[in-house]
C-alpha positions in Angstrom: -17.2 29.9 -40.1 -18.5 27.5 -43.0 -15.5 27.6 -45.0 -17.8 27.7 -48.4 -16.5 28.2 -52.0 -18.2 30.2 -54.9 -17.5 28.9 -57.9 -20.2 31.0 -59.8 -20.3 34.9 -59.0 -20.1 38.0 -61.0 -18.2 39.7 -58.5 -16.0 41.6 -61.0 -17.3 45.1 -61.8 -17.7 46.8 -65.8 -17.0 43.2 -66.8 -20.3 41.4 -67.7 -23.8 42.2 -66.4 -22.9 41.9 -63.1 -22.2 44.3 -61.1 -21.2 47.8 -62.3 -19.4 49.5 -59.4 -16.5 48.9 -56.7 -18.6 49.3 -54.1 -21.0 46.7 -55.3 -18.0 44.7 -55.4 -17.5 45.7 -51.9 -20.6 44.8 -50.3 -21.1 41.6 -51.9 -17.4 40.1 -50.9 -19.0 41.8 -47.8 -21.8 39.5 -47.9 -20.2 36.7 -49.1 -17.9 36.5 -46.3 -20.6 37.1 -43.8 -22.5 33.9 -44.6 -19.7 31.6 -44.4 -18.2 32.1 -47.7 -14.2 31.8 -47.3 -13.1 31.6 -50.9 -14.7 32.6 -54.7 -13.8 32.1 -58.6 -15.2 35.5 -60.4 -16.4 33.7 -63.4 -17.5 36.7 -66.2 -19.4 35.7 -69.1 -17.9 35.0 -72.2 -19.9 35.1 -75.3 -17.8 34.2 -78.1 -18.7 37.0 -80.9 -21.0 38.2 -78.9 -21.7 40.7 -76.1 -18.9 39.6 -73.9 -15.3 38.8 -75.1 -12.7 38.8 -72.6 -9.1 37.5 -73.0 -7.6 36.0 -69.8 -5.2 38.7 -69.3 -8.4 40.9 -68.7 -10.0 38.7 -66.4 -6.5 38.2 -64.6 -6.0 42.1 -64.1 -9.7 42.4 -63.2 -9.5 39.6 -60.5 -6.4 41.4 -59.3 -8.2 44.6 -58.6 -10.6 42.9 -56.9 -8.1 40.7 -54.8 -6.7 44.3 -53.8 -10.1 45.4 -52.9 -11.0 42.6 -50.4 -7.2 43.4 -49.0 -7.6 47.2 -48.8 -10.9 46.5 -46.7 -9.8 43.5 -44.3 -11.8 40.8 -46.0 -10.1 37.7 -45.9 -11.1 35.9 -49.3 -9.3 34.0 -51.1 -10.2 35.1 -54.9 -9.3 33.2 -58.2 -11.0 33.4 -61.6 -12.5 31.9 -64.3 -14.9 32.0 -66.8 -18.6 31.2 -67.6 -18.7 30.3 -71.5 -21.9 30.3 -73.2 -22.5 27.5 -75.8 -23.5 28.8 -79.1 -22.3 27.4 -83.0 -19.5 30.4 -83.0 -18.6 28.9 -79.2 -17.6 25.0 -81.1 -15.2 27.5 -83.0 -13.6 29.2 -80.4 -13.8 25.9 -77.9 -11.7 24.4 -80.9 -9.3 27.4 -81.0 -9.2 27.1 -77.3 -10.1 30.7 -76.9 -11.7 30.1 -73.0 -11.1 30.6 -69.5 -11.0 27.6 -67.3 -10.8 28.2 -63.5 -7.2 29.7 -62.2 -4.7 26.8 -62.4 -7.3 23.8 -63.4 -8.8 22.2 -66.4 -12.1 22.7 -65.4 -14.8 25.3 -67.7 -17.6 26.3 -66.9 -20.3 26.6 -69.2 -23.9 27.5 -69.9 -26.7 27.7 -72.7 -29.5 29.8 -73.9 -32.4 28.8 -71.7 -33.8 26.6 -74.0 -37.3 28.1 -73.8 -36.6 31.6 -73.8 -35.0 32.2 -77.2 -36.2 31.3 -80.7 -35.8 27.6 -81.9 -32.5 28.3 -84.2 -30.6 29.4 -80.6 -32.1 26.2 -79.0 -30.1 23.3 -80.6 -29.4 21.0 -78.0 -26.7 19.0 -80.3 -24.4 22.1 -79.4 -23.8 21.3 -75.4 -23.5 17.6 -76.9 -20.9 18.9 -79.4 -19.4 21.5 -76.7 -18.6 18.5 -74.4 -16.8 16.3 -76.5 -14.8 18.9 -78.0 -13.5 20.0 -74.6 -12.9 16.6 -73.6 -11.4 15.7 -76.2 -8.7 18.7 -75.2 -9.0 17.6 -71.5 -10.8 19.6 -70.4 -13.5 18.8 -67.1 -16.5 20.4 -68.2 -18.7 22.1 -65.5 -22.6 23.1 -66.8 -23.6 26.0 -65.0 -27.2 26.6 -63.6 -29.2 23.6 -65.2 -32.3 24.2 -63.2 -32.9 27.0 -65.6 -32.9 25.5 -68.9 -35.9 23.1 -68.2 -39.7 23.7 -67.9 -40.4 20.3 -66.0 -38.4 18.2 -63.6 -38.9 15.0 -66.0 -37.0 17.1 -68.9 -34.3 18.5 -66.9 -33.3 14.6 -65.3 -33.2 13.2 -68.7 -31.5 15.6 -70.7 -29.0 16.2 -67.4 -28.3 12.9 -67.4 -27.2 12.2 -71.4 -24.9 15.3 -70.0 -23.4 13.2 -67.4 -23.4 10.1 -69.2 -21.0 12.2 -71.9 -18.6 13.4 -68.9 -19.8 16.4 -67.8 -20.6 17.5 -64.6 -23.7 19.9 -63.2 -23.8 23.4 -60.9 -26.8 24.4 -59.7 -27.6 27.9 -58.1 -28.0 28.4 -53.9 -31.0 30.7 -54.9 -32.8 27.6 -56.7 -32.3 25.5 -53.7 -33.6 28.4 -51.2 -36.6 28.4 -53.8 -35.9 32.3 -54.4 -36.0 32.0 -58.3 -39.3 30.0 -59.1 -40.7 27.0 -57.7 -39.9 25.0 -61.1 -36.4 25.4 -60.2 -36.1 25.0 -56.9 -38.1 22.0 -58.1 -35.5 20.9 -60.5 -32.4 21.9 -58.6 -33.9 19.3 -56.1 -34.9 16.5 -58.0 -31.0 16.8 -60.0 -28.9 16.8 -56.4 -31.2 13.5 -55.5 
């Protein structure tokens, strides 16, 4: 057995836009365990005035069920929770109200943007991850950046920008299925270059 931990999963069914069943739940704590995986933090998207808005006590109760799941069949996960926080000007509002998830029992957050190329320019400001990170820091908080390989269109881009992230405190996730090249070459590409 690896002994692995997922810290990025959307294990938790009728949360987010992960999974919408138990038995999806099922067969991917299933899988999870099968490939080595020993423990996971269900980290739901929260969107602050947007799409998803989940209080802790609904991500707690949510996590339980699940926990009760993985008993009921025999899997022998350990399960905790979190959140993943998406950075947005209404998110510097709620980040200052302290209206986020960090993961069970830590100070650490996990947090993501628009992909920068995806949306129109007014959702791309990069000064709000900038202003995201010193905000939570300055509540001490450890701030987690989920998925960077997917906000970049080259690997030059994606080391430079990464890096002013790091330089400001924060710290970088990338995705197993970047680094097994099962996304898109770009970022595999990326996901690469950024462990390096």
């Amino acid at each position: 057995m690896n002994n692995l931990i997922d810290i990025h999963n959307h294990t938790l069914w009728d949360m987010d836009d992960g999974l919408t069943s138990k038995e999806d739940a099922l067969k991917q704590l299933t899988m999870a365990y099968e490939s080595g995986i020993t423990q996971i933090a269900v980290t739901p998207h929260i969107q602050p005035h947007g799409r998803f808005v989940f209080s802790e006590s609904e991500i707690v109760e949510a996590t339980r069920m699940l926990k009760q799941l993985a008993k009921d069949h025999e899997i022998p996960m350990g399960i905790s929770y979190g959140s993943e926080f998406m950075i947005t000007p209404k998110a510097l509002q709620a980040i200052e109200a302290q209206e986020y998830v960090c993961y069970q029992d830590t100070d650490w957050l996990l947090i993501e943007q628009r992909f920068s190329k995806r949306n129109p320019p007014s959702d791309q400001d990069p000064r709000w991850m900038l202003d995201a990170i010193d905000l939570l820091l300055l509540q001490n908080k450890r701030v987690l950046i989920a998925h960077v390989e997917r906000y970049f269109d080259s690997v030059s881009e994606a080391l430079d920008v990464c890096a002013s992230w790091i330089k400001r405190g924060a710290h970088l996730q990338v995705n197993r299925t970047s680094l097994m090249m099962l996304e898109s070459k770009m970022r595999g590409n990326i996901a690469k270059q950024l462990i390096k």
